[in-house]
C-alpha positions in Angstrom: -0.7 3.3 -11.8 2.8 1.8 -12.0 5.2 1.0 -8.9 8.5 -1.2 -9.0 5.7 -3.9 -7.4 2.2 -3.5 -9.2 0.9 -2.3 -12.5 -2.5 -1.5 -12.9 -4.9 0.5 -14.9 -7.7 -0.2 -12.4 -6.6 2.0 -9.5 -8.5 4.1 -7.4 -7.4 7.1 -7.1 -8.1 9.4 -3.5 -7.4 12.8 -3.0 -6.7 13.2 0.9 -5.8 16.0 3.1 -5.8 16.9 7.1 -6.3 19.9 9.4 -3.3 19.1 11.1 -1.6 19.9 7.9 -2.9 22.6 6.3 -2.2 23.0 2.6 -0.8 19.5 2.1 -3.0 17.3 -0.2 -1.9 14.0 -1.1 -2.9 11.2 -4.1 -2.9 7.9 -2.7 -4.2 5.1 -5.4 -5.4 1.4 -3.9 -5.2 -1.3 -5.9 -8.0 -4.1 -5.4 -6.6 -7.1 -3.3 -3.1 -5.2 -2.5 -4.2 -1.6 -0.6 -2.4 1.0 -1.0 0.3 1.1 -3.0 1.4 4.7 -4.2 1.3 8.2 -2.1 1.8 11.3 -4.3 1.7 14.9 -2.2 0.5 17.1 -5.3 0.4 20.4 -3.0 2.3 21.6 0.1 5.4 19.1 -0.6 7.1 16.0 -2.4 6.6 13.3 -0.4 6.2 10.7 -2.5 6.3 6.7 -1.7 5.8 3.4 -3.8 4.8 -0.2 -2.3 8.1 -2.1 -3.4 6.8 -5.7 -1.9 4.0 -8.0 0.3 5.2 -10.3 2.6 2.1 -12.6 3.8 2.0 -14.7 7.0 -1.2 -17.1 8.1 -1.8 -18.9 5.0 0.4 -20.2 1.8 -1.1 -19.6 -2.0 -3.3 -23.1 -1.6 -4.8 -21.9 1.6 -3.0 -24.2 3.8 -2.2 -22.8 7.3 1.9 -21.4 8.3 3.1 -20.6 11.6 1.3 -21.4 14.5 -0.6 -24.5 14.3 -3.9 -22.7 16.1 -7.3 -22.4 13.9 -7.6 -19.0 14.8 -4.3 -17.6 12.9 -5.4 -14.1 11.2 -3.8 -14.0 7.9 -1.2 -10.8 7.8 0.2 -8.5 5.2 3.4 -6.4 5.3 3.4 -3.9 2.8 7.0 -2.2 2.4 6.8 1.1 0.6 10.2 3.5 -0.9 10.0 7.3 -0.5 11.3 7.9 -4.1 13.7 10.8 -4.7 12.5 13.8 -6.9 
C-alpha cells in the first residue's frame, strides 16, 4: 500500500460494507502503529481517500511529556486524510 504519507507492504487489508448503504463495499488497509491510512470504495462508488500526515500531541519522539504539565495527558493522534480525484 502506497499514500503520499506511508509505504508499506505489510498492510492489512479489510473489506467493509454497511446496511445503511447497500451495495457500497469499501477497502480500507491499516498499517501497524499508524491506523488507517487508505479507503478504496471498489463497488457502489469512488470514494477514495489517502492519510496525507500525523500530527501527535502528549508526548515528543524521547517520551518526554508536551502541553499540559498533568501526569495524566493521553497521548493524541490527528490523522489528516485527501479524497483523491479519479
Amino acid at each position: 500500500m502506497t499514500t503520499s504519507f506511508v509505504t508499506s507492504d505489510n498492510a492489512l487489508k479489510t473489506e467493509e460494507f454497511s446496511l445503511l448503504e447497500p451495495g457500497v463495499l469499501d477497502n480500507k488497509y491499516y498499517v501497524k502503529g499508524i491506523g488507517n491510512v487508505a479507503e478504496r470504495t471498489v463497488q457502489g462508488g469512488s470514494d477514495t481517500l489517502d492519510l496525507v500526515s500525523v500530527a501527535h500531541w502528549g508526548r515528543d519522539a524521547k517520551g518526554r511529556r508536551r502541553g499540559a504539565r498533568r501526569p495524566y495527558i493521553q497521548i493524541c493522534s490527528i490523522l489528516r486524510y485527501s479524497r483523491v480525484a479519479s
